[in-house]
PDB file of N, CA, C, O and CB in Angstrom:
ATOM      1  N   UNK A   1      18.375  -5.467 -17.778  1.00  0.00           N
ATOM      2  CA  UNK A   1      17.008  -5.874 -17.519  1.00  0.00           C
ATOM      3  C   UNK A   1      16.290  -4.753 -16.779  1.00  0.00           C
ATOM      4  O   UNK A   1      16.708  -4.404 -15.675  1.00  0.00           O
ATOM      5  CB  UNK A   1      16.966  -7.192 -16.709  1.00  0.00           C
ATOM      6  N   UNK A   2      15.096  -4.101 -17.404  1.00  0.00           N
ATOM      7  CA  UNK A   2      14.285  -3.493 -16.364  1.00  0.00           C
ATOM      8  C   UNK A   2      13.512  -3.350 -15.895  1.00  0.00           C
ATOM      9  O   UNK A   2      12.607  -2.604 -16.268  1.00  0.00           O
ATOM     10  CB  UNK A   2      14.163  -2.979 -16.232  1.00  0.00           C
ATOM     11  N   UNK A   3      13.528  -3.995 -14.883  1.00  0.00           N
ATOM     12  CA  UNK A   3      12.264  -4.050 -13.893  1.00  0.00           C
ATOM     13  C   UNK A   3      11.248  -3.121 -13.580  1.00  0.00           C
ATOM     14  O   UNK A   3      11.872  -2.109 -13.259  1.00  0.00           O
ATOM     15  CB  UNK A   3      12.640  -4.228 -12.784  1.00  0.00           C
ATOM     16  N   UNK A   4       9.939  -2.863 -13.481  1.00  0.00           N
ATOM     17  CA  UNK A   4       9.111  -2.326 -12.913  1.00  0.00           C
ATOM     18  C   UNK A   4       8.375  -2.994 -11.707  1.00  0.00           C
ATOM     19  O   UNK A   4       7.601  -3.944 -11.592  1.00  0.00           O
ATOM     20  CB  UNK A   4       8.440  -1.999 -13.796  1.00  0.00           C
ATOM     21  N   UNK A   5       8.960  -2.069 -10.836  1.00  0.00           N
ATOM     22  CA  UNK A   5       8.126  -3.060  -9.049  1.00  0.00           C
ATOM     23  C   UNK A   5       6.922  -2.764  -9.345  1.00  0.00           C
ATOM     24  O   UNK A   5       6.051  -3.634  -9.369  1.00  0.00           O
ATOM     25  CB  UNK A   5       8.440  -2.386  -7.035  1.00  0.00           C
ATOM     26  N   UNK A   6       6.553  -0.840  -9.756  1.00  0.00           N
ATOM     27  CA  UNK A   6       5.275  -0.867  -9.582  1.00  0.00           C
ATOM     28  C   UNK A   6       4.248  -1.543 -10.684  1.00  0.00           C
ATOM     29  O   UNK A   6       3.050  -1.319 -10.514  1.00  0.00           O
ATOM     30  CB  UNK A   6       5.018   0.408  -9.374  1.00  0.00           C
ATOM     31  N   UNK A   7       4.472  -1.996 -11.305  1.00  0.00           N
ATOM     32  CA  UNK A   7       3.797  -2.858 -12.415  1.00  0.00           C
ATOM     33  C   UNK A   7       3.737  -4.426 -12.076  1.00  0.00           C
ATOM     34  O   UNK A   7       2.876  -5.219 -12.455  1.00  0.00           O
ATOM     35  CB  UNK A   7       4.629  -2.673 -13.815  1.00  0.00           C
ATOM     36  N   UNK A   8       4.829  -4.675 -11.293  1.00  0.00           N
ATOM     37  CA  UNK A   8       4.773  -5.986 -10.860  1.00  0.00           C
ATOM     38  C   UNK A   8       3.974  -6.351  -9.598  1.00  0.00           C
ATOM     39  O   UNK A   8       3.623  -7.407  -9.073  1.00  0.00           O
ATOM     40  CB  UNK A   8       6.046  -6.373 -10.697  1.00  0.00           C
ATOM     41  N   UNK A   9       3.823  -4.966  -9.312  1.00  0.00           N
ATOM     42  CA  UNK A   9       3.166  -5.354  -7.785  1.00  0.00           C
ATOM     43  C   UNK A   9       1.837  -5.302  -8.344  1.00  0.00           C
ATOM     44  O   UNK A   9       1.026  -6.194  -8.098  1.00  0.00           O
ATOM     45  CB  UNK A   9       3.431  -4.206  -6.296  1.00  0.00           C
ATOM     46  N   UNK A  10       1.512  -4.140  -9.210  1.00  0.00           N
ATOM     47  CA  UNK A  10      -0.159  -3.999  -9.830  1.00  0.00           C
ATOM     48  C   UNK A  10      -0.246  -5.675 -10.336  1.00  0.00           C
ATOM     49  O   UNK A  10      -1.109  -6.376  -9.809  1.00  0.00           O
ATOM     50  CB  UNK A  10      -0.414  -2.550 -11.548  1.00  0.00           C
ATOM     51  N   UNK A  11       0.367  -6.073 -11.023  1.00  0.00           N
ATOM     52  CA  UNK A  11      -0.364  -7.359 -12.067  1.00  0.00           C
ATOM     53  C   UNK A  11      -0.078  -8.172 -11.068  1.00  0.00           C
ATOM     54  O   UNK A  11      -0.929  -9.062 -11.064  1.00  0.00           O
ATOM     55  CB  UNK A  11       0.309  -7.901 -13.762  1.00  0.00           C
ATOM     56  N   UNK A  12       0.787  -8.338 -10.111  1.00  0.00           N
ATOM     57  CA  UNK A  12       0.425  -9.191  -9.227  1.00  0.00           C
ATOM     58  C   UNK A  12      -0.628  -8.961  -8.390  1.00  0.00           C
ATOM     59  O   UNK A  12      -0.706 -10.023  -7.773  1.00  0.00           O
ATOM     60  CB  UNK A  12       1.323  -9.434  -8.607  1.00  0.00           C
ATOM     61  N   UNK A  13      -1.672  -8.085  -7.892  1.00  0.00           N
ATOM     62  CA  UNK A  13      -2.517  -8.085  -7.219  1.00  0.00           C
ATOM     63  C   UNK A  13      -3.946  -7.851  -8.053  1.00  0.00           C
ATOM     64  O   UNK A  13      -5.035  -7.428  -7.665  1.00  0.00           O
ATOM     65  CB  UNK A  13      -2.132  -7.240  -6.270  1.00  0.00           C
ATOM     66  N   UNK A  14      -3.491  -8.298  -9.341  1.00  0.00           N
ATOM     67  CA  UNK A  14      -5.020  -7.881 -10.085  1.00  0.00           C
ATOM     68  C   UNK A  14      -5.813  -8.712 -10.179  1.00  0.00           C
ATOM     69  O   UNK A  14      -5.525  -9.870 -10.483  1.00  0.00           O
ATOM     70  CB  UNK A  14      -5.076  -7.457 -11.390  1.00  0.00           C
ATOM     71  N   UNK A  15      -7.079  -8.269  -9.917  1.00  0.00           N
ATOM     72  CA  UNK A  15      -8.491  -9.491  -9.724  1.00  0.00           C
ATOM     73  C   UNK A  15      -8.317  -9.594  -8.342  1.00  0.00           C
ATOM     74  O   UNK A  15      -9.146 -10.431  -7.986  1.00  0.00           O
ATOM     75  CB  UNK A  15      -8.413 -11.287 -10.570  1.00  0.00           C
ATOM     76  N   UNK A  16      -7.614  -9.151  -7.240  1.00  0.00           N
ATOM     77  CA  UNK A  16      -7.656  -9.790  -5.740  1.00  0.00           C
ATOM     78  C   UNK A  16      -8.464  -9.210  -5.251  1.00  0.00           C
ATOM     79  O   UNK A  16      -8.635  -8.017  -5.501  1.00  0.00           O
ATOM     80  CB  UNK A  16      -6.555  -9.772  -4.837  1.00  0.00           C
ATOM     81  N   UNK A  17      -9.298  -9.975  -4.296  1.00  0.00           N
ATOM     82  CA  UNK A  17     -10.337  -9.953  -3.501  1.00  0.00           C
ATOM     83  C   UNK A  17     -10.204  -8.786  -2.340  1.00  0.00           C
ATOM     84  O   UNK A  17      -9.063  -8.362  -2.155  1.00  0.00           O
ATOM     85  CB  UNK A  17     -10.473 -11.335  -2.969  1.00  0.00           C
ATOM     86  N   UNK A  18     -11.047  -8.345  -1.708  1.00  0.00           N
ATOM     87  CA  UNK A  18     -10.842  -7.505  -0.521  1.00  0.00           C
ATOM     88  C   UNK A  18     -10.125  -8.286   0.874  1.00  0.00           C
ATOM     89  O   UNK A  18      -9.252  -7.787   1.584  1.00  0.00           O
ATOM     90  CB  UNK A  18     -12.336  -6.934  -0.156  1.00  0.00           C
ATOM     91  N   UNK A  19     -10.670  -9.461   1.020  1.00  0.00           N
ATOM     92  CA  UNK A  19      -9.978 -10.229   1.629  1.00  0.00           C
ATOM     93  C   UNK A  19      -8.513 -10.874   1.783  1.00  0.00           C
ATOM     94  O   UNK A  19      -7.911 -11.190   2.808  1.00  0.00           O
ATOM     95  CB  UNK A  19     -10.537 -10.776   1.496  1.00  0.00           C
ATOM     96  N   UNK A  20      -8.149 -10.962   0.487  1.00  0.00           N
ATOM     97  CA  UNK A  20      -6.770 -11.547  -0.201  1.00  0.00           C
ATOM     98  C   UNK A  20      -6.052 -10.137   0.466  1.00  0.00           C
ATOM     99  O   UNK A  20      -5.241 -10.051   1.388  1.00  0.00           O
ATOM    100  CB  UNK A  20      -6.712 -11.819  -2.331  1.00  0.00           C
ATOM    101  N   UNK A  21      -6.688  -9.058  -0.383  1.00  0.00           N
ATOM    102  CA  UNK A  21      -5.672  -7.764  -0.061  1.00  0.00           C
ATOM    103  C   UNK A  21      -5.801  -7.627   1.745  1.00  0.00           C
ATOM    104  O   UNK A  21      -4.858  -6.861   1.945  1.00  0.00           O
ATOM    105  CB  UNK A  21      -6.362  -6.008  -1.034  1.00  0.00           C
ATOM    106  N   UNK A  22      -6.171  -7.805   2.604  1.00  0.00           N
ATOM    107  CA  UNK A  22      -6.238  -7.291   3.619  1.00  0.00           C
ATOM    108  C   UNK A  22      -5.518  -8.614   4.613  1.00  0.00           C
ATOM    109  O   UNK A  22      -5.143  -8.342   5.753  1.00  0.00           O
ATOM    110  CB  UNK A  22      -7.746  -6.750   3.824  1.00  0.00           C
ATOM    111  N   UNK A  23      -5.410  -9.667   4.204  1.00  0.00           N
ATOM    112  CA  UNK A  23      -4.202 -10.865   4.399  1.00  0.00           C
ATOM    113  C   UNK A  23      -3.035 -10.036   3.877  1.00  0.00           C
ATOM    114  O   UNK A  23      -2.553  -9.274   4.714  1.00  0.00           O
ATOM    115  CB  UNK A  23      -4.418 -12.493   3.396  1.00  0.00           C
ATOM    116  N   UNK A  24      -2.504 -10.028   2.714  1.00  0.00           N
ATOM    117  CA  UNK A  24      -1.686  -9.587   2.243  1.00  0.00           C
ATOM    118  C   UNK A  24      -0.797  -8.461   2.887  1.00  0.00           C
ATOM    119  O   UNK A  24       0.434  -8.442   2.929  1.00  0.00           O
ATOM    120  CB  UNK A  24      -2.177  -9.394   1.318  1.00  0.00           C
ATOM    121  N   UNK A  25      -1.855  -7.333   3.484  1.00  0.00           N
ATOM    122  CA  UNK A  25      -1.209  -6.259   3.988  1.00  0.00           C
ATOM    123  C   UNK A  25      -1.019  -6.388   4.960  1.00  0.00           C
ATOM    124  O   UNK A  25       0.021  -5.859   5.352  1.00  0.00           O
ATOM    125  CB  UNK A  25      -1.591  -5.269   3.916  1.00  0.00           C
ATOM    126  N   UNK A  26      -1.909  -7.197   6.058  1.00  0.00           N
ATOM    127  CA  UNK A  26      -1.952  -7.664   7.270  1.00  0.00           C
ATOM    128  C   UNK A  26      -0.316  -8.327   7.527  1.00  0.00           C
ATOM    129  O   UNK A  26       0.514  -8.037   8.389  1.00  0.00           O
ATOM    130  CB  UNK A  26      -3.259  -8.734   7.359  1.00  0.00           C
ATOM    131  N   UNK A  27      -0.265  -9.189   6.548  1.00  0.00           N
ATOM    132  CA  UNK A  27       0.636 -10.430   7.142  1.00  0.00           C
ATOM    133  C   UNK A  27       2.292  -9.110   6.401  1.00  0.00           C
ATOM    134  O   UNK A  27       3.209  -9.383   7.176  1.00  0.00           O
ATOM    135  CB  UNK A  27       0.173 -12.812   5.989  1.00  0.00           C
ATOM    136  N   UNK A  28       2.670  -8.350   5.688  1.00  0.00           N
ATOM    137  CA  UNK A  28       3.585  -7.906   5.213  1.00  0.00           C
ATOM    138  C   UNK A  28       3.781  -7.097   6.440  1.00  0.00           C
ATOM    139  O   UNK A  28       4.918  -7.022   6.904  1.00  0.00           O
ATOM    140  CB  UNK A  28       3.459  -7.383   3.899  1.00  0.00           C
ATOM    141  N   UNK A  29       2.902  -6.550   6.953  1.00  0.00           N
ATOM    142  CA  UNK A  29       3.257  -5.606   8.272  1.00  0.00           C
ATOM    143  C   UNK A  29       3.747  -6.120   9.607  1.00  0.00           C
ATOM    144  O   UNK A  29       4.602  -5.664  10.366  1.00  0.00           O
ATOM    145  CB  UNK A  29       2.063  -4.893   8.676  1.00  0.00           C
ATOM    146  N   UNK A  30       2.761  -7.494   9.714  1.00  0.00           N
ATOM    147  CA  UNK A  30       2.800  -8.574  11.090  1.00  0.00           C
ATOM    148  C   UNK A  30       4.539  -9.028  10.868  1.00  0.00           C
ATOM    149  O   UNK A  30       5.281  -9.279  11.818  1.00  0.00           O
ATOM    150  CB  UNK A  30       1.379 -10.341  10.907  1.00  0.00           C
ATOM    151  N   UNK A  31       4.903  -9.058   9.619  1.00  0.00           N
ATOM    152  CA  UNK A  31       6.072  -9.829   9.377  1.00  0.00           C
ATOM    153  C   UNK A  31       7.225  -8.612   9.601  1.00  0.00           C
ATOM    154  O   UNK A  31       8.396  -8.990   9.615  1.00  0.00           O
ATOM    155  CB  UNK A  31       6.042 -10.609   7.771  1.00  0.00           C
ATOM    156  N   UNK A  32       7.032  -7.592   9.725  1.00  0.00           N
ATOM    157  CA  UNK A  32       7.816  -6.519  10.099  1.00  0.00           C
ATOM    158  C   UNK A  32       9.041  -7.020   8.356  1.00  0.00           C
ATOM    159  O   UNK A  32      10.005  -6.298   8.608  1.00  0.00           O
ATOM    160  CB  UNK A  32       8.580  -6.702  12.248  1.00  0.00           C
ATOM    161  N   UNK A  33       9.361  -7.650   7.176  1.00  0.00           N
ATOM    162  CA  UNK A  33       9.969  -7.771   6.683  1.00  0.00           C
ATOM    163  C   UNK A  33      10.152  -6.347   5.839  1.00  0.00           C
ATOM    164  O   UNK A  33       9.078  -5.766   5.688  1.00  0.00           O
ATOM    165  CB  UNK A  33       9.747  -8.857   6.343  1.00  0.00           C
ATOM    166  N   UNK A  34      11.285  -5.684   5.270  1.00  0.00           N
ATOM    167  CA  UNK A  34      11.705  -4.843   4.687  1.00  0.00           C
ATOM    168  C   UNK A  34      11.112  -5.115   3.268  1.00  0.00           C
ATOM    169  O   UNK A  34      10.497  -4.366   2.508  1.00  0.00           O
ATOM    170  CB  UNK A  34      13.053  -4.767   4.898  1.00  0.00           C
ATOM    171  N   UNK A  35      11.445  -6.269   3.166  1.00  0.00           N
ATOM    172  CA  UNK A  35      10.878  -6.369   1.617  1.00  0.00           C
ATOM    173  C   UNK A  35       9.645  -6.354   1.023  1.00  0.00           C
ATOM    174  O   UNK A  35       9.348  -6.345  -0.172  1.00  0.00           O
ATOM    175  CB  UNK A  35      11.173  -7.351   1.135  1.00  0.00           C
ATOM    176  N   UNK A  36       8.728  -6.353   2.348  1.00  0.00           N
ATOM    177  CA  UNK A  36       7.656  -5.610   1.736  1.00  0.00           C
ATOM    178  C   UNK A  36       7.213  -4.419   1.556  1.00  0.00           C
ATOM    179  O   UNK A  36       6.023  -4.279   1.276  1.00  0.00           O
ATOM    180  CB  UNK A  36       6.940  -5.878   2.037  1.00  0.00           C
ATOM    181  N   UNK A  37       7.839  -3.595   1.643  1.00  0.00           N
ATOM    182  CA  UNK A  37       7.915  -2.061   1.829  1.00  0.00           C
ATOM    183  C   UNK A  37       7.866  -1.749   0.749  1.00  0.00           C
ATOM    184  O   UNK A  37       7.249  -0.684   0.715  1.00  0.00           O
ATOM    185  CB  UNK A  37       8.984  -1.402   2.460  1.00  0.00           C
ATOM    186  N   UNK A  38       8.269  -2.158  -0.578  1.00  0.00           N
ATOM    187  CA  UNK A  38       7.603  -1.794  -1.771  1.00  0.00           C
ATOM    188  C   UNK A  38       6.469  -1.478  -2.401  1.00  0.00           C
ATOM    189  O   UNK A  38       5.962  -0.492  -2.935  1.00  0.00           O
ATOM    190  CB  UNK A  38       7.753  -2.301  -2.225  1.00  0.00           C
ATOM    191  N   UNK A  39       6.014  -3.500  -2.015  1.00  0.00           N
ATOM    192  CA  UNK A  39       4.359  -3.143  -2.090  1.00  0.00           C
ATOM    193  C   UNK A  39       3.590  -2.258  -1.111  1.00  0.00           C
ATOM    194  O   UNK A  39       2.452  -1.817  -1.273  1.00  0.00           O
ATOM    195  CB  UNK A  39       3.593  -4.396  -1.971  1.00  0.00           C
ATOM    196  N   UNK A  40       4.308  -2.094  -0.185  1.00  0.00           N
ATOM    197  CA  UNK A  40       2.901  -1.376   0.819  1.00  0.00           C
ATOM    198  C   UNK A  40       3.212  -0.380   0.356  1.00  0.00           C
ATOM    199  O   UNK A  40       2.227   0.339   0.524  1.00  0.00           O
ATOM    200  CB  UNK A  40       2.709  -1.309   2.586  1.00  0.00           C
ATOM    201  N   UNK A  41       4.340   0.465  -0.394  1.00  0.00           N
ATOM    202  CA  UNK A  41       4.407   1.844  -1.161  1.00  0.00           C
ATOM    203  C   UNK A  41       3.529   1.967  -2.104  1.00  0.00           C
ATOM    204  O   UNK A  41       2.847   2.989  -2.179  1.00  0.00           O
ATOM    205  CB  UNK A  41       5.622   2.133  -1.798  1.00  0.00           C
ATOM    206  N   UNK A  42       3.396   0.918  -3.004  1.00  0.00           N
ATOM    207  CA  UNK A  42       2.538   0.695  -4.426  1.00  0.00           C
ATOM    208  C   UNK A  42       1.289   0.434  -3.626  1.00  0.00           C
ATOM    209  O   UNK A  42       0.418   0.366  -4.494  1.00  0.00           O
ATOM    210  CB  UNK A  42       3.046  -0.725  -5.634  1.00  0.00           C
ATOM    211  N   UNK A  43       0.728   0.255  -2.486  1.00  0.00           N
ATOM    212  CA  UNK A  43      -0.752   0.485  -2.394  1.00  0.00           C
ATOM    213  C   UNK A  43      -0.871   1.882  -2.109  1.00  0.00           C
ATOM    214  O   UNK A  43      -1.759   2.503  -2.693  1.00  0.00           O
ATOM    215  CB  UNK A  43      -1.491  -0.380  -1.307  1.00  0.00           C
ATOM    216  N   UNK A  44       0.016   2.583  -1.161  1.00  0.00           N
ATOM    217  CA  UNK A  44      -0.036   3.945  -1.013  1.00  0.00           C
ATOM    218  C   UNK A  44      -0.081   4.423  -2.123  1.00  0.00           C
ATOM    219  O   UNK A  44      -1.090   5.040  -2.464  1.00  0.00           O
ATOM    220  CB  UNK A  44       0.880   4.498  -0.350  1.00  0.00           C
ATOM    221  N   UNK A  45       0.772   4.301  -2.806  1.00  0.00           N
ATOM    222  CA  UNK A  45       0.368   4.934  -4.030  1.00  0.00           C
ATOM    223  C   UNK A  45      -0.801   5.019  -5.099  1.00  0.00           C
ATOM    224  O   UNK A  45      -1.062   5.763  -6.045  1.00  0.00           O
ATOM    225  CB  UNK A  45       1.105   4.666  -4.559  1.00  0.00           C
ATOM    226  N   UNK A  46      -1.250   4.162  -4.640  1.00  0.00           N
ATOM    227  CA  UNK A  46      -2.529   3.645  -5.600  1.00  0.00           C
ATOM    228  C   UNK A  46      -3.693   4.611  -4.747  1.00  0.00           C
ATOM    229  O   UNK A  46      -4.532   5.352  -5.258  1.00  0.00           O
ATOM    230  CB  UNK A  46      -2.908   1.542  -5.536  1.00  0.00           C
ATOM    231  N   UNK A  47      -3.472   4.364  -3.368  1.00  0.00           N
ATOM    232  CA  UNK A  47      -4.333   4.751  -2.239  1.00  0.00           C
ATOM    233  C   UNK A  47      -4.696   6.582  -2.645  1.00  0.00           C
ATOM    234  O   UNK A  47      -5.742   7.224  -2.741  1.00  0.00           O
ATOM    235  CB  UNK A  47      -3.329   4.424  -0.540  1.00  0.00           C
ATOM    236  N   UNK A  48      -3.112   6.952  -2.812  1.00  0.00           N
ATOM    237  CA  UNK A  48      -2.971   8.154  -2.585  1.00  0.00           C
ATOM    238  C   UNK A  48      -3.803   9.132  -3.962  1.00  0.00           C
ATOM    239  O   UNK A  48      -4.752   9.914  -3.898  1.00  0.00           O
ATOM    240  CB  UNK A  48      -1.347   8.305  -2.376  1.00  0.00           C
ATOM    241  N   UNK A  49      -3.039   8.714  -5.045  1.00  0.00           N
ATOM    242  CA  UNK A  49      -3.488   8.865  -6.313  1.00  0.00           C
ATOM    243  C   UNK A  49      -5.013   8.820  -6.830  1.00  0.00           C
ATOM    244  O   UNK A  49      -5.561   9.516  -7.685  1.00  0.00           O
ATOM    245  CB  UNK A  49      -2.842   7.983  -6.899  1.00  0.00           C
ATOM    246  N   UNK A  50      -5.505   7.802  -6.053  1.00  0.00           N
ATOM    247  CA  UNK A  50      -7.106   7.865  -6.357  1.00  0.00           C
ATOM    248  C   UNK A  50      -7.903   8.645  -5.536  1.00  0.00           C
ATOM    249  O   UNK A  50      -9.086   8.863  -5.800  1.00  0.00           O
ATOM    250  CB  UNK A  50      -7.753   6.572  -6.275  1.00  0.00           C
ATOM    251  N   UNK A  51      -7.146   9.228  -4.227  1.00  0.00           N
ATOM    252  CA  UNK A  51      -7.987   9.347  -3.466  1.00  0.00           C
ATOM    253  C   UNK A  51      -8.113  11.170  -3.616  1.00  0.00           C
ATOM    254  O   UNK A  51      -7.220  11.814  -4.166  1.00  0.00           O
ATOM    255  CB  UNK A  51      -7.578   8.558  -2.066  1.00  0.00           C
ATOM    256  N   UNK A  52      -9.345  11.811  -3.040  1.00  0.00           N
ATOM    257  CA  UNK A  52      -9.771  13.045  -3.049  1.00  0.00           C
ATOM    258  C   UNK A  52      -8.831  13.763  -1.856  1.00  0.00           C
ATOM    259  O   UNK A  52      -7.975  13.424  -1.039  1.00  0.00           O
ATOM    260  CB  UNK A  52     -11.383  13.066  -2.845  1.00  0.00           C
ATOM    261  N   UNK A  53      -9.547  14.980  -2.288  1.00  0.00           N
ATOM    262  CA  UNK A  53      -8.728  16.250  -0.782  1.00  0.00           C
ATOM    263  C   UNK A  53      -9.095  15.573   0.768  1.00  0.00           C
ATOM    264  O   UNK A  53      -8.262  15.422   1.662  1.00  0.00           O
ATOM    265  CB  UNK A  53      -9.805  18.399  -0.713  1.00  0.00           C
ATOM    266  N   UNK A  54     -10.145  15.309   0.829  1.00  0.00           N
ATOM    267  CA  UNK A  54     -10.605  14.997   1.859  1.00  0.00           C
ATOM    268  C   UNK A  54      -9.511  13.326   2.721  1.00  0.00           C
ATOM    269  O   UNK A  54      -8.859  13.109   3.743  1.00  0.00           O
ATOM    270  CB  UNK A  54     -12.302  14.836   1.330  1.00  0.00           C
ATOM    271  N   UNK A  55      -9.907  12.636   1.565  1.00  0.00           N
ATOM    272  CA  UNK A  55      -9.136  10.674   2.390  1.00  0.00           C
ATOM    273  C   UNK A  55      -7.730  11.282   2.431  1.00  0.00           C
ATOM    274  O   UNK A  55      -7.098  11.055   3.463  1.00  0.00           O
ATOM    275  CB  UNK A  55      -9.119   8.574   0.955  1.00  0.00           C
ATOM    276  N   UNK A  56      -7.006  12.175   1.279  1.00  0.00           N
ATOM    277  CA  UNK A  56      -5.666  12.715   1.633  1.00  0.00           C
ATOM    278  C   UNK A  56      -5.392  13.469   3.028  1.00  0.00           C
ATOM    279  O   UNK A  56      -4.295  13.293   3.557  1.00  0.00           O
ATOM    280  CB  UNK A  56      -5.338  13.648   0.578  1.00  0.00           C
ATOM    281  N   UNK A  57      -6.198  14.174   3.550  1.00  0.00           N
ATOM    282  CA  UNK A  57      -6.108  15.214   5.088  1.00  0.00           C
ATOM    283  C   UNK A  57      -6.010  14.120   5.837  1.00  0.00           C
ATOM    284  O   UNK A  57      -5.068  13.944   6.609  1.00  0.00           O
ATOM    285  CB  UNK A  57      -7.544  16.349   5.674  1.00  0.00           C
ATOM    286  N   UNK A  58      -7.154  13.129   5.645  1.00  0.00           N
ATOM    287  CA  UNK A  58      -7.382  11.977   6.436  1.00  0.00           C
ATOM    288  C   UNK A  58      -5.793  11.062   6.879  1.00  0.00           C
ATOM    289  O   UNK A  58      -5.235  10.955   7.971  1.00  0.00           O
ATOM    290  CB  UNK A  58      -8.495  11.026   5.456  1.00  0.00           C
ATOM    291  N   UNK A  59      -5.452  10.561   5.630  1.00  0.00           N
ATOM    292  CA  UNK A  59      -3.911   9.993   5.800  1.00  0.00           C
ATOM    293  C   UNK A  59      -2.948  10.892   6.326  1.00  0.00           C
ATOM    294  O   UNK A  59      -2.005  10.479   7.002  1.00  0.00           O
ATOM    295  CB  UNK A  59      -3.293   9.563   4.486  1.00  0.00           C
ATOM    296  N   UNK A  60      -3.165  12.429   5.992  1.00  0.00           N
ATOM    297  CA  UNK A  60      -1.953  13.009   6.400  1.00  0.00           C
ATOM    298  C   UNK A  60      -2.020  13.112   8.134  1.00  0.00           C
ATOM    299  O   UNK A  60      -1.088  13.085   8.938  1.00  0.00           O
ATOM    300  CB  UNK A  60      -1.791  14.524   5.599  1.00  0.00           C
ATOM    301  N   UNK A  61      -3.889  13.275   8.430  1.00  0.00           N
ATOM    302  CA  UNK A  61      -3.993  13.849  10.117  1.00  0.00           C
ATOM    303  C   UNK A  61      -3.488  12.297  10.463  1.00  0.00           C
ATOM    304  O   UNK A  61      -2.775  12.530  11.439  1.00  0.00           O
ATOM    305  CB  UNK A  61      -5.967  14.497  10.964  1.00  0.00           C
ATOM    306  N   UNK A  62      -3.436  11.138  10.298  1.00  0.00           N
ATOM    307  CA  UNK A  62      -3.467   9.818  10.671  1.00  0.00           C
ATOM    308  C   UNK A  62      -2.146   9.867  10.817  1.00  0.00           C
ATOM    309  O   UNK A  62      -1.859   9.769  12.010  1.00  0.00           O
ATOM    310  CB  UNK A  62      -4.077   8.751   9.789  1.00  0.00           C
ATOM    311  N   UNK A  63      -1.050   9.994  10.008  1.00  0.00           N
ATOM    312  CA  UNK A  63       0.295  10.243   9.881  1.00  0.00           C
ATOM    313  C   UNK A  63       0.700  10.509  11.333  1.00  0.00           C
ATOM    314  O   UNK A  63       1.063   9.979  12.383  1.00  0.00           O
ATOM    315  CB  UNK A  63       0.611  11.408   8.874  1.00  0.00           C
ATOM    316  N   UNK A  64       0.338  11.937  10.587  1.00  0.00           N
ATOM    317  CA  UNK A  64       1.033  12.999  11.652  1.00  0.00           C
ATOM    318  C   UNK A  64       1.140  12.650  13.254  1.00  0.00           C
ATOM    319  O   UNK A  64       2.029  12.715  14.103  1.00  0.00           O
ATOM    320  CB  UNK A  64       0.161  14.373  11.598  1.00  0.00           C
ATOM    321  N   UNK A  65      -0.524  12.161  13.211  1.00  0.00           N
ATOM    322  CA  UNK A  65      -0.950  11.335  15.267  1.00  0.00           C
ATOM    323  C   UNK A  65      -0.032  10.484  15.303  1.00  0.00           C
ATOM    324  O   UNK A  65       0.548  10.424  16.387  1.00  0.00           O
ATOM    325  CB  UNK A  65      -2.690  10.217  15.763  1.00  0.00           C
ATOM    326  N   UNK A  66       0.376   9.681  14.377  1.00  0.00           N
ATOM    327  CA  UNK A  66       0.982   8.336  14.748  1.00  0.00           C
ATOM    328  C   UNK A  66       2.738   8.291  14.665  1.00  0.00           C
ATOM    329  O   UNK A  66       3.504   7.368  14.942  1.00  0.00           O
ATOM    330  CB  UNK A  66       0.300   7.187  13.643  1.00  0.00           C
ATOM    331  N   UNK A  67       3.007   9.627  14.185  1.00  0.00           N
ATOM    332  CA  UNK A  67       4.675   9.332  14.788  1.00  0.00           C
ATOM    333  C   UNK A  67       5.042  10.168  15.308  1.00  0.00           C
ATOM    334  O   UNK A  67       6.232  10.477  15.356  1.00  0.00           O
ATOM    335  CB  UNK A  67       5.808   9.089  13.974  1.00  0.00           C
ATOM    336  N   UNK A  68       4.048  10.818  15.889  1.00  0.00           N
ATOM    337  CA  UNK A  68       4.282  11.843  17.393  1.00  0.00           C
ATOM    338  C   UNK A  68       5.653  11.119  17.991  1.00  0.00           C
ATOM    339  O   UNK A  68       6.160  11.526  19.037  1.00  0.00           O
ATOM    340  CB  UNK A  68       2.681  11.695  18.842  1.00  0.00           C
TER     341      UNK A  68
END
């Protein structure tokens, strides 16, 4: 059987609201659970991929401050 997470995570979040998504990410992080670490990869990824030179420096300077 082969699975695709990142396809499962896309069609599971398609049509979701800004709100839905920001529960979603909210509560996967609040929950400290491992198993969401997929999806919050597949938004990075989505994040990362769409985004320009500029929101990329942005995530990387954000990074970098935060595991000083």
């Amino acid at each position: 059987m082969n699975i695709s997470i990142r396809k499962h995570i896309k069609d599971n979040f398609k049509n979701t609201d800004v709100n839905e998504l920001k529960t979603s990410i909210e509560g996967s992080i609040n929950d400290s659970e491992e198993l969401a670490l997929p999806g919050l990869g597949v938004f990075f990824e989505v994040l990362w991929s769409s985004g320009n030179d500029s929101l990329r420096n942005e995530i990387l300077q954000t990074l970098e401050k935060n595991l000083k």
